[in-house]
N, CA, C and O atoms as CSV, one atom per row, in Angstrom:
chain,resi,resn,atom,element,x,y,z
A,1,UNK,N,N,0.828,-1.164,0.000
A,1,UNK,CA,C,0.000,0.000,0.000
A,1,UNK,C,C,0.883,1.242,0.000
A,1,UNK,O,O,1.865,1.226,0.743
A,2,UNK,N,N,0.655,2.277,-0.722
A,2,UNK,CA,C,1.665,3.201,-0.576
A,2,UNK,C,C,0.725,4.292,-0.194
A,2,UNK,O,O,-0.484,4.407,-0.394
A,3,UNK,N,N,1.634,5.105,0.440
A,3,UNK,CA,C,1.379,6.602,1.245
A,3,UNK,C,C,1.961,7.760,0.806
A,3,UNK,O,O,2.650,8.612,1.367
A,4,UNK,N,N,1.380,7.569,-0.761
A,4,UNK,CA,C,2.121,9.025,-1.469
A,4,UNK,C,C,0.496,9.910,-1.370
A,4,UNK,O,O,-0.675,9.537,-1.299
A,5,UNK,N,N,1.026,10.925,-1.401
A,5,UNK,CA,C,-0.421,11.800,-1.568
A,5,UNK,C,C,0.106,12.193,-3.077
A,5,UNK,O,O,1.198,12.620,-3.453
A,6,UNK,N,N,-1.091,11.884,-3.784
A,6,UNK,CA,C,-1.269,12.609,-5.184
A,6,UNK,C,C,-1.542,13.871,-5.524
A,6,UNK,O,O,-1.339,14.412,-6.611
A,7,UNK,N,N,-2.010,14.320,-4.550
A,7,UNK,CA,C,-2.914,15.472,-4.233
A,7,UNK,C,C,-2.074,16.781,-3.315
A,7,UNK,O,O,-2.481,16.661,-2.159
A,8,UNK,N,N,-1.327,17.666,-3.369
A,8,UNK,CA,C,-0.925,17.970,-2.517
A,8,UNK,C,C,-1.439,19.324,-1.942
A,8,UNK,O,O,-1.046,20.223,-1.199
A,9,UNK,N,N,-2.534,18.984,-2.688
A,9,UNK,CA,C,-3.738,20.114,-1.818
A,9,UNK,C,C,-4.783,20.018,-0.509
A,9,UNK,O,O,-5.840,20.641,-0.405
A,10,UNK,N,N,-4.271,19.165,0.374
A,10,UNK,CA,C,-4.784,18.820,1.340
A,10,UNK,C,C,-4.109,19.738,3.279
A,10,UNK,O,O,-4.130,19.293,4.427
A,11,UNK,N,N,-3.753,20.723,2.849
A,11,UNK,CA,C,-3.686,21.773,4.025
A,11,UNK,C,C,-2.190,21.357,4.492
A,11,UNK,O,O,-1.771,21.768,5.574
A,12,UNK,N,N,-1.358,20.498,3.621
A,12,UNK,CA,C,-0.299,19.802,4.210
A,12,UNK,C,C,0.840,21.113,4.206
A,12,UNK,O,O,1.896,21.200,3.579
A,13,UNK,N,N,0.279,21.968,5.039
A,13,UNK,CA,C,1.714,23.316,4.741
A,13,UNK,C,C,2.062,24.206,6.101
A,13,UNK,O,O,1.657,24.193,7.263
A,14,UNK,N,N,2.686,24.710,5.611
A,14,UNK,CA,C,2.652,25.538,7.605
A,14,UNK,C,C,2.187,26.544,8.121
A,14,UNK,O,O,2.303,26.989,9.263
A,15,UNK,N,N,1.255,27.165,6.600
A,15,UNK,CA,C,-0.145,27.977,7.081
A,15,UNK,C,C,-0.738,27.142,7.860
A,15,UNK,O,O,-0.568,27.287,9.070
A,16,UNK,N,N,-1.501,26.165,7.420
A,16,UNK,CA,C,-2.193,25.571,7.437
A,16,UNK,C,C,-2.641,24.390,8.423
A,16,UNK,O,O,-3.657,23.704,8.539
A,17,UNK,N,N,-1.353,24.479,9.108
A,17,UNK,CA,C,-0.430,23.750,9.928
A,17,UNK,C,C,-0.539,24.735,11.578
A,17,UNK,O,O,-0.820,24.229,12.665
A,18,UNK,N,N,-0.299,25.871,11.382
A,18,UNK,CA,C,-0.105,26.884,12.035
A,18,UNK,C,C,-1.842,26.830,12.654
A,18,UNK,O,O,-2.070,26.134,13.643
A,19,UNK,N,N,-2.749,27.451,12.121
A,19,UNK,CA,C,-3.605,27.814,11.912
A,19,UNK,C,C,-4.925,26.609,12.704
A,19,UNK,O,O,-5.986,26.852,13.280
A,20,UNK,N,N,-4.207,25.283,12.371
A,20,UNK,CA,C,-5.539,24.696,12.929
A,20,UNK,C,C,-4.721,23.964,14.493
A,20,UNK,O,O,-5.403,23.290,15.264
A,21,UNK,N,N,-3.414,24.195,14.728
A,21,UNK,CA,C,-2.723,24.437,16.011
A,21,UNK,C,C,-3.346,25.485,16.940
A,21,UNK,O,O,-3.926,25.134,17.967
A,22,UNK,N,N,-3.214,26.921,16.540
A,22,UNK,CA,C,-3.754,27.577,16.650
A,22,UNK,C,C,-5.487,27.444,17.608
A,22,UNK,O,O,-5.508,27.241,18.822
A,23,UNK,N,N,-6.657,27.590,16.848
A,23,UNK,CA,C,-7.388,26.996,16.830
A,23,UNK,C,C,-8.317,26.146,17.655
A,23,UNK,O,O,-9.404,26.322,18.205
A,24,UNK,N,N,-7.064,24.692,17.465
A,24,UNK,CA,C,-6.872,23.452,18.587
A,24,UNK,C,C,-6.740,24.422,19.783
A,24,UNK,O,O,-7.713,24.329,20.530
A,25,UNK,N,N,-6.246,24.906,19.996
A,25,UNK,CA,C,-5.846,25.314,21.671
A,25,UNK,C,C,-6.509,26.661,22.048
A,25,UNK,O,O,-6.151,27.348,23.004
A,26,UNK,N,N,-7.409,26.934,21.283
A,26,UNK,CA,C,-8.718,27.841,21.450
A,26,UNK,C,C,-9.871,27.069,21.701
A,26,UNK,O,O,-10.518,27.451,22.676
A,27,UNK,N,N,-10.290,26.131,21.119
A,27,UNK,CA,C,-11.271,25.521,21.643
A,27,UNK,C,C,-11.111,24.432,22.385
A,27,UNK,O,O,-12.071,23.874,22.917
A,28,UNK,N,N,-9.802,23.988,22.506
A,28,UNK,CA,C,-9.385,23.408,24.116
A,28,UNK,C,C,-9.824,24.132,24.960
A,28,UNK,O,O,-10.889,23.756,25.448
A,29,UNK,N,N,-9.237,25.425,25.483
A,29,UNK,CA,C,-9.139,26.163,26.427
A,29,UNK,C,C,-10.593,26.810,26.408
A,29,UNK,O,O,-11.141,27.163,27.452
A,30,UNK,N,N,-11.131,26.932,25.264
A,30,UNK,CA,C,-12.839,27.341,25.783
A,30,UNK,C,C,-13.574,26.577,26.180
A,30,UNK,O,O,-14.594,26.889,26.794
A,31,UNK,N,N,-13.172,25.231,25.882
A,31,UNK,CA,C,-14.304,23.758,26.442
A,31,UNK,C,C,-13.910,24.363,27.639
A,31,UNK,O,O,-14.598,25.280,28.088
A,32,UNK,N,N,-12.874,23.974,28.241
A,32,UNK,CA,C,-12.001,24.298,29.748
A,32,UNK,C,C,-12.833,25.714,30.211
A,32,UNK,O,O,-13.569,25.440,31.159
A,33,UNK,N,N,-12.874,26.348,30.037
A,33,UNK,CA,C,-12.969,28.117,30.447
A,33,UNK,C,C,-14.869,27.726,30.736
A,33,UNK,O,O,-15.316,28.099,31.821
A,34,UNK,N,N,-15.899,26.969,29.699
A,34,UNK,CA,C,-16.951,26.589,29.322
A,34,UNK,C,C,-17.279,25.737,30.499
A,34,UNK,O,O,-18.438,25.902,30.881
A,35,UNK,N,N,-16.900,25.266,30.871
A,35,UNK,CA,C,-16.963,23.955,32.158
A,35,UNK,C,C,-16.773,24.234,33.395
A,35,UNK,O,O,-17.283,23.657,34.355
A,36,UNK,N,N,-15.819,25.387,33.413
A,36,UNK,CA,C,-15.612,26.106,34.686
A,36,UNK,C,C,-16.804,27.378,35.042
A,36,UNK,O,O,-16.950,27.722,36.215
A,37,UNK,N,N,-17.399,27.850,34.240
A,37,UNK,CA,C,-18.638,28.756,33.893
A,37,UNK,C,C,-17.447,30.340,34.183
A,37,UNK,O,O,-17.450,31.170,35.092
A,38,UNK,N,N,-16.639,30.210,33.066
A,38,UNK,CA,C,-16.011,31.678,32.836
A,38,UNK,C,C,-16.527,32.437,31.392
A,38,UNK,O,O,-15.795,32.165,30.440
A,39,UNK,N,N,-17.291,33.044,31.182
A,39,UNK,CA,C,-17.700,33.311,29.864
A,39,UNK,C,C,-17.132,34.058,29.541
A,39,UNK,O,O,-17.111,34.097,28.311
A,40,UNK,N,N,-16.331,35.101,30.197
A,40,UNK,CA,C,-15.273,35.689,29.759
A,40,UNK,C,C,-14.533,35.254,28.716
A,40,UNK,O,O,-14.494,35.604,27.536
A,41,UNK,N,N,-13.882,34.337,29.413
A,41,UNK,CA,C,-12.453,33.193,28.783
A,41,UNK,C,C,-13.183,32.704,27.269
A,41,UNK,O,O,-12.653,32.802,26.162
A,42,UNK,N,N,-14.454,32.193,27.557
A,42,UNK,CA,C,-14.631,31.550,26.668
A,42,UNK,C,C,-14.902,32.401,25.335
A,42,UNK,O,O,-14.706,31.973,24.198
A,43,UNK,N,N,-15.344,33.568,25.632
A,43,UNK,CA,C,-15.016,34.687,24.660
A,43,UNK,C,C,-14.086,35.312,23.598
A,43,UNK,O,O,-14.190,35.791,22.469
A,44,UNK,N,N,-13.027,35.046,24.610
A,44,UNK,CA,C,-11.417,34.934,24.810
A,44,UNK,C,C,-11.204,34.064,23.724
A,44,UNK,O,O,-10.921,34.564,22.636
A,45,UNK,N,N,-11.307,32.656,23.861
A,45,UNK,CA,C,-11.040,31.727,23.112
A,45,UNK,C,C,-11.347,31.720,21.711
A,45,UNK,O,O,-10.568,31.425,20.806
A,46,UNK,N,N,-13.053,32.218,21.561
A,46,UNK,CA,C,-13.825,32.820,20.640
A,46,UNK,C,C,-12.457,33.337,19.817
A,46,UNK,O,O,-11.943,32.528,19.044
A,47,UNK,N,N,-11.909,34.549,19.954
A,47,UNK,CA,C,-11.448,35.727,19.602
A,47,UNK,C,C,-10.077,34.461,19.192
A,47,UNK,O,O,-9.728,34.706,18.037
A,48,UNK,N,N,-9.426,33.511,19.645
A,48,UNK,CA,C,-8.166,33.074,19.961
A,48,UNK,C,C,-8.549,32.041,18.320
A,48,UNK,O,O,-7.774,31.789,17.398
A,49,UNK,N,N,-9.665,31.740,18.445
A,49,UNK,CA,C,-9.710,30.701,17.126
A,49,UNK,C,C,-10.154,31.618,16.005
A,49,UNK,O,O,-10.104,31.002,14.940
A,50,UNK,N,N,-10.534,32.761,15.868
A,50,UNK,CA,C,-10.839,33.786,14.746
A,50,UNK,C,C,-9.246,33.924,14.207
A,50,UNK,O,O,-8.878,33.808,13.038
A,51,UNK,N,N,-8.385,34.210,15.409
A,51,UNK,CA,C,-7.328,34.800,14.996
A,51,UNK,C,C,-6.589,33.782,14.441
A,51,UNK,O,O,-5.809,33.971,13.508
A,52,UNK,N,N,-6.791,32.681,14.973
A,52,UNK,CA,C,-6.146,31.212,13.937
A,52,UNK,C,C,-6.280,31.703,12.124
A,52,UNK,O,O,-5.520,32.105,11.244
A,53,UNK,N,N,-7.562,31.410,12.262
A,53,UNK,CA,C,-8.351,31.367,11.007
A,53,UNK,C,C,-7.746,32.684,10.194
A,53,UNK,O,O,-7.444,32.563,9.006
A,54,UNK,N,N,-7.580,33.987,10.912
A,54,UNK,CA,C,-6.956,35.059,10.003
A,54,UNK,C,C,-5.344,35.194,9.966
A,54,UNK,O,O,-4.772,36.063,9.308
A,55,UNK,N,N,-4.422,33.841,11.065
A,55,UNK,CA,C,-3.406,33.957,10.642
A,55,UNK,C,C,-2.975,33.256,9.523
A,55,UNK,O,O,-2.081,33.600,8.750
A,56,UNK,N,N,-3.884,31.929,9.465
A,56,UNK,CA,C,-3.506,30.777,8.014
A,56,UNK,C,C,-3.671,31.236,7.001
A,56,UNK,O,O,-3.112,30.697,6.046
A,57,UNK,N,N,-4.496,32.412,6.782
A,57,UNK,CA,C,-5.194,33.421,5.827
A,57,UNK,C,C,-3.673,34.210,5.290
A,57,UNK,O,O,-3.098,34.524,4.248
A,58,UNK,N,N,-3.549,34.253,6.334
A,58,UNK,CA,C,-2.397,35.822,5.873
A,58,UNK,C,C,-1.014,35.026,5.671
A,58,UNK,O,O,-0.352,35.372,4.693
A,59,UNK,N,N,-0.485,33.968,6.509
A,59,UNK,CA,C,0.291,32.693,6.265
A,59,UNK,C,C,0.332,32.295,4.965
A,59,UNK,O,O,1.359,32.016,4.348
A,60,UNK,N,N,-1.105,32.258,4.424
A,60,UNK,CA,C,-0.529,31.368,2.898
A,60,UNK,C,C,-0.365,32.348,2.198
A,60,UNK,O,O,0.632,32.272,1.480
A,61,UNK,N,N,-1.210,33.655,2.079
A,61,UNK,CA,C,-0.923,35.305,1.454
A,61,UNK,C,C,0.425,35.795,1.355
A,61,UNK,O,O,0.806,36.709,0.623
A,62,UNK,N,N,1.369,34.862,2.443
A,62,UNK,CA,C,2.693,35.831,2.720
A,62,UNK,C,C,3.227,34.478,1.998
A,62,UNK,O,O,4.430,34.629,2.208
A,63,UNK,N,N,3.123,33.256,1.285
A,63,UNK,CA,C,3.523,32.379,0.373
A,63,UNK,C,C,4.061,31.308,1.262
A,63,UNK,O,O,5.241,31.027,1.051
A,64,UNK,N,N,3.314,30.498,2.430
A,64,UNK,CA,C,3.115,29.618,2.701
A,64,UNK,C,C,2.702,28.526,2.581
A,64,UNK,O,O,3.368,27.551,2.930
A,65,UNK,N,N,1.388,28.424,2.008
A,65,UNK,CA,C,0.135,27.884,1.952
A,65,UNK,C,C,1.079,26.824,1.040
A,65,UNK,O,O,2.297,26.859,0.866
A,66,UNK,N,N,0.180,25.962,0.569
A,66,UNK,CA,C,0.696,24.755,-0.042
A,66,UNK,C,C,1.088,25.391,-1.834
A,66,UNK,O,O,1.974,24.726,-2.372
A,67,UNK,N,N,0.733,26.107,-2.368
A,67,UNK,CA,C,0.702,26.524,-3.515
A,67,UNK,C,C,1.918,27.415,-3.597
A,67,UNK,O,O,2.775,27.550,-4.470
A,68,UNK,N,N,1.689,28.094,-2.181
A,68,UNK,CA,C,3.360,29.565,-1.834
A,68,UNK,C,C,4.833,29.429,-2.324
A,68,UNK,O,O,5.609,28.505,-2.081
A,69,UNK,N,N,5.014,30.359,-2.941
A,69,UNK,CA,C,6.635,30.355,-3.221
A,69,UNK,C,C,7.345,29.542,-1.899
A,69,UNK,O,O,8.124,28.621,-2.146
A,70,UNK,N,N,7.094,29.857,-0.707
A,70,UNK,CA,C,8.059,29.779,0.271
A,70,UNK,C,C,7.687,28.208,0.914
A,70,UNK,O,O,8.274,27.676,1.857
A,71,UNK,N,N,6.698,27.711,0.230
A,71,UNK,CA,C,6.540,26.506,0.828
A,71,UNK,C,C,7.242,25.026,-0.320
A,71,UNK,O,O,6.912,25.048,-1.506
A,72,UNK,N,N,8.005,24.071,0.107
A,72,UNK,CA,C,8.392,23.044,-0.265
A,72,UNK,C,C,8.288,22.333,0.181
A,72,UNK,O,O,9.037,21.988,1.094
A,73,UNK,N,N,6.846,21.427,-0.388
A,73,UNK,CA,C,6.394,19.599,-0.589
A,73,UNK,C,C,7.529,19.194,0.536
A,73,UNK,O,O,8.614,19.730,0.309
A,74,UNK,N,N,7.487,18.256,1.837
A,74,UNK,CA,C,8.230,17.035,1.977
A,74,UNK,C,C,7.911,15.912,1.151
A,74,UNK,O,O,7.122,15.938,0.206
A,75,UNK,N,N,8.594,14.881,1.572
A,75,UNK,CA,C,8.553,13.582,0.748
A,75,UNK,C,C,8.141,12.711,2.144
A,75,UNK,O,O,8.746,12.593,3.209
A,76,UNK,N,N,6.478,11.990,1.545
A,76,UNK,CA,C,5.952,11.069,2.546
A,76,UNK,C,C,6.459,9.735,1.772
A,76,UNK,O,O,5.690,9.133,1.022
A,77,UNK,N,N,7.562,9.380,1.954
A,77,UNK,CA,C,7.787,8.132,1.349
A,77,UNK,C,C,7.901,7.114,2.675
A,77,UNK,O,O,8.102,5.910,2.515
């Protein structure tokens, strides 16, 4: 079975990469903030996963993204 991606349009870049890291640890920390009854925080978090979303944005804009000058394919061999 091989594990080449044909496709290398599947977010495999370090916008993209960045961005749903990002994100991840916004809506970690709002479940968390959500459970403790801080609505503040969880606001917070709100604001923490927007800013994900507008850094992968501006990440692949600045030639990251999988398509970006500055980004080069690894090899999943």
């Amino acid at each position: 079975m091989s594990n080449q991606h044909g496709d290398p349009g599947h977010g495999d870049s370090p916008a993209a990469w960045t961005a749903v890291v990002v994100m991840l640890i916004g809506i970690a920390a709002g479940t968390v903030f959500f459970f403790l009854h801080m609505p503040t925080l969880v606001w917070v978090c709100v604001g923490v996963v927007a800013l994900g979303l507008i850094l992968g944005f501006v990440l692949a804009k600045a030639g990251y993204g999988v398509n970006g000058p500055r980004y080069t394919p690894k090899s999943h061999d």
